[in-house]
PDB file with one MODEL, atoms N, CA, C and O in Angstrom:
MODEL        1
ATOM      1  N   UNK A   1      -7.443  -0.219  -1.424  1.00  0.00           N
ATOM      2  CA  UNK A   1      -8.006  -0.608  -0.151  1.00  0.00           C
ATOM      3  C   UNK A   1      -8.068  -2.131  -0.131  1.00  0.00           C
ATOM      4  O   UNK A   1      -8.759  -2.640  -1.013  1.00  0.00           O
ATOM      5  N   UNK A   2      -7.417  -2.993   0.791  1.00  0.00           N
ATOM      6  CA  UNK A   2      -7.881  -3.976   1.168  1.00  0.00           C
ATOM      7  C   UNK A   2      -8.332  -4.528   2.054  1.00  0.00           C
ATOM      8  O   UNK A   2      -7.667  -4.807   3.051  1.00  0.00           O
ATOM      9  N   UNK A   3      -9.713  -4.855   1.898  1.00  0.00           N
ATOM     10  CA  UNK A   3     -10.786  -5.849   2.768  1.00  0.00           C
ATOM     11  C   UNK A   3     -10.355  -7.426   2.914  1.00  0.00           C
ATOM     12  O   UNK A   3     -10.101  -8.171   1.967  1.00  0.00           O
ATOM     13  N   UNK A   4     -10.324  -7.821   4.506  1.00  0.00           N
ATOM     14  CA  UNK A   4     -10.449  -9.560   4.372  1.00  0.00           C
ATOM     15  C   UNK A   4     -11.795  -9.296   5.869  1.00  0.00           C
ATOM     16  O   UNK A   4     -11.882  -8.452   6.761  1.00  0.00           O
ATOM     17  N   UNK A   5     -12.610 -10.470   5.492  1.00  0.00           N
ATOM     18  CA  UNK A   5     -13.569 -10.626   6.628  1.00  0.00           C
ATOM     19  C   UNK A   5     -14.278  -9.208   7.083  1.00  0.00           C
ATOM     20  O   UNK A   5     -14.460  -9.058   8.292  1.00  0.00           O
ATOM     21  N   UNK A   6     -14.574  -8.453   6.434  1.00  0.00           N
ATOM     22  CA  UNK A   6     -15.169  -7.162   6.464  1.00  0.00           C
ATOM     23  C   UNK A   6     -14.741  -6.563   7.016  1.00  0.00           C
ATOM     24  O   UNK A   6     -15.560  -5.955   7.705  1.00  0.00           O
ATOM     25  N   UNK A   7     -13.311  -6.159   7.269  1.00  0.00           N
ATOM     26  CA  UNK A   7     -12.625  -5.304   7.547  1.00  0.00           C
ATOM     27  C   UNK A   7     -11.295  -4.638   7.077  1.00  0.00           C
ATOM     28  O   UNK A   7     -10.387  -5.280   6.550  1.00  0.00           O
ATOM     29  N   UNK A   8     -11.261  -3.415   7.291  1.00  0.00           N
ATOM     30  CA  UNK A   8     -10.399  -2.927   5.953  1.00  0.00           C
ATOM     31  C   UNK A   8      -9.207  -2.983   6.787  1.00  0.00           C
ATOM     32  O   UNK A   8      -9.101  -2.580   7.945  1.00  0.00           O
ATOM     33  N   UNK A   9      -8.031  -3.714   5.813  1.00  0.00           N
ATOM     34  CA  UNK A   9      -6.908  -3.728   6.419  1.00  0.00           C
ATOM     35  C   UNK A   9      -6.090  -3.071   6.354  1.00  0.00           C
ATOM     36  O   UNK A   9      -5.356  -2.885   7.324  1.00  0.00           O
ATOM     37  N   UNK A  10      -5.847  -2.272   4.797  1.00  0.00           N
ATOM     38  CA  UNK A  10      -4.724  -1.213   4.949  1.00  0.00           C
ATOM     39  C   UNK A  10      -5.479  -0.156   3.698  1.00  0.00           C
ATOM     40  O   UNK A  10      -6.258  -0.597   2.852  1.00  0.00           O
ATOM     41  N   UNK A  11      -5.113   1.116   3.787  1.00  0.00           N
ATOM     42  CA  UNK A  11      -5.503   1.551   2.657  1.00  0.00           C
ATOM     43  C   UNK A  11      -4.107   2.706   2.182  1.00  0.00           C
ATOM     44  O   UNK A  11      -3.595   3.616   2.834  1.00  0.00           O
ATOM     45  N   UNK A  12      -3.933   2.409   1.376  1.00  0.00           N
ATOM     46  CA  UNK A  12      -2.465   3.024   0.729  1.00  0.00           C
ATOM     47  C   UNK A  12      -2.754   3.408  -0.920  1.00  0.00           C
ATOM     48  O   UNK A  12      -3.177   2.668  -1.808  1.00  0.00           O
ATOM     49  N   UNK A  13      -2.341   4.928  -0.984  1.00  0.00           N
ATOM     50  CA  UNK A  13      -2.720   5.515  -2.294  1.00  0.00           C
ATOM     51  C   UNK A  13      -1.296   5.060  -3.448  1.00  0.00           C
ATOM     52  O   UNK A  13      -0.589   4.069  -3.264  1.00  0.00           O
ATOM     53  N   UNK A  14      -1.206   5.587  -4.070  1.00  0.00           N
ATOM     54  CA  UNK A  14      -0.686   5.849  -5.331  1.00  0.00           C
ATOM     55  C   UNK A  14       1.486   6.033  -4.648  1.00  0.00           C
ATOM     56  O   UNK A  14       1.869   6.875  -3.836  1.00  0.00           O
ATOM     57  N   UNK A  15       1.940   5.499  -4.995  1.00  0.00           N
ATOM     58  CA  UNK A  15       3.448   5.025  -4.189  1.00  0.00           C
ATOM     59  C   UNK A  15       3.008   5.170  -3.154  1.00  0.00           C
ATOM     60  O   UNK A  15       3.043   6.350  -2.806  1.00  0.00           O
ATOM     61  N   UNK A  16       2.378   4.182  -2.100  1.00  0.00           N
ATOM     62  CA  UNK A  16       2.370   4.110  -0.543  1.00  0.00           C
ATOM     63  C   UNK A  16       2.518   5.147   0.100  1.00  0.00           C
ATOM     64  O   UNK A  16       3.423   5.324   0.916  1.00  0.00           O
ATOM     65  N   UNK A  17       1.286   6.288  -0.311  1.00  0.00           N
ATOM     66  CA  UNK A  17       1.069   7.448   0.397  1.00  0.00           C
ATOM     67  C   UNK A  17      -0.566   7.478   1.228  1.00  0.00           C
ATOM     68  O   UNK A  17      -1.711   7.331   0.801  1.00  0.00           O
ATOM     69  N   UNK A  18       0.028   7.755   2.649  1.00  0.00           N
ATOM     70  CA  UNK A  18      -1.373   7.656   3.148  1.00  0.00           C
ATOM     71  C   UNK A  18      -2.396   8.557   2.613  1.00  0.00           C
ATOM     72  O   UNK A  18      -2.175   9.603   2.004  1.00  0.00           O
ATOM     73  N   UNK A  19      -3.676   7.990   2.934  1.00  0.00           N
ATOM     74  CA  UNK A  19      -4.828   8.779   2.386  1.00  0.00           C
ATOM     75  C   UNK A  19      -5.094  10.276   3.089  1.00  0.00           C
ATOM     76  O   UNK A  19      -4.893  10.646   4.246  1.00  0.00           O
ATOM     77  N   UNK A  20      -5.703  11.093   1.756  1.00  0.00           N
ATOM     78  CA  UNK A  20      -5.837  12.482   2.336  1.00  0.00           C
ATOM     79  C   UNK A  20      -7.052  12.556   2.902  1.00  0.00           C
ATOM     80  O   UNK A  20      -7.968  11.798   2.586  1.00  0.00           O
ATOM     81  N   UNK A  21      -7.180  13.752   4.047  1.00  0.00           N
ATOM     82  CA  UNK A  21      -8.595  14.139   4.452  1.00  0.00           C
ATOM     83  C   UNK A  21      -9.804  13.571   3.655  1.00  0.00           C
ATOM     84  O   UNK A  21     -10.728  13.028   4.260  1.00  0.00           O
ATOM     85  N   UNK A  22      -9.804  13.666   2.589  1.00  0.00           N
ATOM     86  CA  UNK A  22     -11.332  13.481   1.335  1.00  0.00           C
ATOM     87  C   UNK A  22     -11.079  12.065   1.457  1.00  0.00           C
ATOM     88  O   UNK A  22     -11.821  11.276   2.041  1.00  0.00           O
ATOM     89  N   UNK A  23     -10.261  11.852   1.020  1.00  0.00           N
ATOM     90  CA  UNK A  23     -10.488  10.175   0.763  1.00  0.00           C
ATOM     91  C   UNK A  23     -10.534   8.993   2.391  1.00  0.00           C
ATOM     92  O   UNK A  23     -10.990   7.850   2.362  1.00  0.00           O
ATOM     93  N   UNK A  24      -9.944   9.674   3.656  1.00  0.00           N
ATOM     94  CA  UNK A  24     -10.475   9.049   4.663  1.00  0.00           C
ATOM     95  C   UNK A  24     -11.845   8.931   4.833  1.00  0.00           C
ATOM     96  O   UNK A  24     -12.609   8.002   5.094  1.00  0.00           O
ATOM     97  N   UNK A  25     -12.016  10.758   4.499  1.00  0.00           N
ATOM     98  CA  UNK A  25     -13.817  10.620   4.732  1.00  0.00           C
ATOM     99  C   UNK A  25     -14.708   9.661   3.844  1.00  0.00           C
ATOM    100  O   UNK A  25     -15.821   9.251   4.174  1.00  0.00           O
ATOM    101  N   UNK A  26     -14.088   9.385   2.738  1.00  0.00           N
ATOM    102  CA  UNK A  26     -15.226   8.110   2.133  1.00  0.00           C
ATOM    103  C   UNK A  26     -15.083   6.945   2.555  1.00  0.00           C
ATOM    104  O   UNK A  26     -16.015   6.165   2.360  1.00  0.00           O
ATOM    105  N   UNK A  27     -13.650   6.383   3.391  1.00  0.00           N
ATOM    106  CA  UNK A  27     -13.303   5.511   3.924  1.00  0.00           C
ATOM    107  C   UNK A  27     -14.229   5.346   5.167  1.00  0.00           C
ATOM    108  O   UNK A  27     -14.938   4.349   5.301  1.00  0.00           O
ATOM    109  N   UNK A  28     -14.201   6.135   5.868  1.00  0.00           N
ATOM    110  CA  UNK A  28     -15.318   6.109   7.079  1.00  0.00           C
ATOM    111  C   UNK A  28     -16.573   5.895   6.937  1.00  0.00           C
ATOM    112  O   UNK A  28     -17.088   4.984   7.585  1.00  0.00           O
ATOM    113  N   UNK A  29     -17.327   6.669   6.076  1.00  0.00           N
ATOM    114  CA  UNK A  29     -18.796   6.385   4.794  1.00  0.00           C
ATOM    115  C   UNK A  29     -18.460   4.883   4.443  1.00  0.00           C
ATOM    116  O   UNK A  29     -19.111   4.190   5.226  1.00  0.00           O
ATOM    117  N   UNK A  30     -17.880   4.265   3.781  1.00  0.00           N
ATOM    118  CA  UNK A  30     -18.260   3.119   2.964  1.00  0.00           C
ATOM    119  C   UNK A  30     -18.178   2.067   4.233  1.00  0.00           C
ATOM    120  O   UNK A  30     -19.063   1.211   4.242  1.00  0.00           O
ATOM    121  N   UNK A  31     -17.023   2.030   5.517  1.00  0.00           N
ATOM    122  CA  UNK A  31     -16.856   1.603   6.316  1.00  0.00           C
ATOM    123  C   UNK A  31     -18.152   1.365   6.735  1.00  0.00           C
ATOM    124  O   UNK A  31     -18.646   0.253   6.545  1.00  0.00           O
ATOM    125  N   UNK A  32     -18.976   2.533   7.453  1.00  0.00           N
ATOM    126  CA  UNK A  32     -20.667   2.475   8.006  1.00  0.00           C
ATOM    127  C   UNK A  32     -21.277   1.890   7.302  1.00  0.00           C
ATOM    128  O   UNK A  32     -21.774   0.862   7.760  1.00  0.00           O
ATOM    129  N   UNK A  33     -21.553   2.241   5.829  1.00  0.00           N
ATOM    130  CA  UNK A  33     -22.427   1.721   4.878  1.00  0.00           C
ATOM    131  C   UNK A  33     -21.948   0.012   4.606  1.00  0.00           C
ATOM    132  O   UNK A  33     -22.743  -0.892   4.859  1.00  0.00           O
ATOM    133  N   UNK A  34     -20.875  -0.202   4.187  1.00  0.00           N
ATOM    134  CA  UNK A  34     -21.223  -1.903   4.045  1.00  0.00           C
ATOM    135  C   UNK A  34     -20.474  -2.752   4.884  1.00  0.00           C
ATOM    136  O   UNK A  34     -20.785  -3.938   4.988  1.00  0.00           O
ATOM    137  N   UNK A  35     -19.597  -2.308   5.443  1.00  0.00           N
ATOM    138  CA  UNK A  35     -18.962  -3.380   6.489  1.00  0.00           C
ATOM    139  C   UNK A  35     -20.090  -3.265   7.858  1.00  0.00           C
ATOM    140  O   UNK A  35     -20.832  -4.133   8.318  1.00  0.00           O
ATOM    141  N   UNK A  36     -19.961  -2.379   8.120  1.00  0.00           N
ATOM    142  CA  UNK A  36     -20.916  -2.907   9.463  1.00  0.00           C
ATOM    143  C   UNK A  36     -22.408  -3.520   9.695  1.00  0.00           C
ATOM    144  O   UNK A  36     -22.823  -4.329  10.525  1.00  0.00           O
ATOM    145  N   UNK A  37     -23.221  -2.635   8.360  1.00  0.00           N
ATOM    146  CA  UNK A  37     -24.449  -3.767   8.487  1.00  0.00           C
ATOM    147  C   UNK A  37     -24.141  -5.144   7.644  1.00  0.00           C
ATOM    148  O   UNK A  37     -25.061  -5.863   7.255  1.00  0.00           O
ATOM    149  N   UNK A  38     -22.603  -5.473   7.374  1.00  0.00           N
ATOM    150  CA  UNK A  38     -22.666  -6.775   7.006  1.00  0.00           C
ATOM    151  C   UNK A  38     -22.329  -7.393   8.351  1.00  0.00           C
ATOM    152  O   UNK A  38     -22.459  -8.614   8.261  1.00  0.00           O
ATOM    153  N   UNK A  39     -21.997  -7.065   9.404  1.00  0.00           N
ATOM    154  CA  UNK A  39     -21.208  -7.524  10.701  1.00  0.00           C
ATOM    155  C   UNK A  39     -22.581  -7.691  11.492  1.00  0.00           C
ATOM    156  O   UNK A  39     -22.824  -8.699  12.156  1.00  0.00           O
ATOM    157  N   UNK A  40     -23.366  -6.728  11.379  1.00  0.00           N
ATOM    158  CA  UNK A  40     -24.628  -6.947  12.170  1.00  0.00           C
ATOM    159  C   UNK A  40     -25.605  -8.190  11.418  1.00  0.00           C
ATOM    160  O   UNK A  40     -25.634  -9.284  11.982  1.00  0.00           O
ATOM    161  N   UNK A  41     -26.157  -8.053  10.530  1.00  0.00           N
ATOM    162  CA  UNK A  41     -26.384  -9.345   9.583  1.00  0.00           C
ATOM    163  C   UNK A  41     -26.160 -10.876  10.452  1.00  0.00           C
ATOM    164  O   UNK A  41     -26.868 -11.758  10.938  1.00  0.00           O
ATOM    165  N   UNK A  42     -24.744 -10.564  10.300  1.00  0.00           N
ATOM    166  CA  UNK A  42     -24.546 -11.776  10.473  1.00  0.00           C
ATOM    167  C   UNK A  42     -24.448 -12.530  11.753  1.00  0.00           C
ATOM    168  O   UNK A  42     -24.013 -13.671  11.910  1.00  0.00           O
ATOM    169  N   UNK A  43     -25.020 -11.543  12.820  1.00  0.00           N
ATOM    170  CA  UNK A  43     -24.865 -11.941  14.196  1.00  0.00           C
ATOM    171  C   UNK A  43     -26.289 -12.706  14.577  1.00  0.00           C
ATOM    172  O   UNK A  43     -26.431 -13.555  15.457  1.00  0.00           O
ATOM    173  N   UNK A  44     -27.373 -12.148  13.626  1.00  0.00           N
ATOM    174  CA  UNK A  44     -28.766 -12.757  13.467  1.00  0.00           C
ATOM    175  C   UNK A  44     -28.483 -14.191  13.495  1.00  0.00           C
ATOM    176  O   UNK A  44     -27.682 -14.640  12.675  1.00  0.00           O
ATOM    177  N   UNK A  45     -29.106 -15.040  14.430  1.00  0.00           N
ATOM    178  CA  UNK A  45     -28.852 -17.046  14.603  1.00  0.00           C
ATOM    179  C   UNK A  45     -30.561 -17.176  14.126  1.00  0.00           C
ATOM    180  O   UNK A  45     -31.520 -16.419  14.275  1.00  0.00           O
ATOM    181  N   UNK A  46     -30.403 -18.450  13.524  1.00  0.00           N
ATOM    182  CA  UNK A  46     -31.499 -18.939  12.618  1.00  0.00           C
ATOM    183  C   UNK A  46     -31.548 -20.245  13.290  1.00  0.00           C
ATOM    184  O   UNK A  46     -32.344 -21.105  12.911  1.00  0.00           O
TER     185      UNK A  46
ENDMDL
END
């Protein structure tokens, strides 16, 4: 999986095979869990 700027740019398994059902679904999970409350975070002005 690669991330730039909190967002995932491509995710490609084992010889450039797209990801299966199971492994999208953790893709979507980790997606919610740390990219987006890092996106919200950072919209907070100080």
């Amino acid at each position: 999986m690669e991330i730039r700027e909190n967002r995932i740019i491509q995710t490609y398994g084992f010889e450039n095979e797209l990801p299966t059902k199971q492994v999208q679904s953790f893709i979507d999970a980790f997606k919610d869990e740390k990219l987006i409350k890092k996106r919200k975070e950072r919209k907070v002005a100080v």
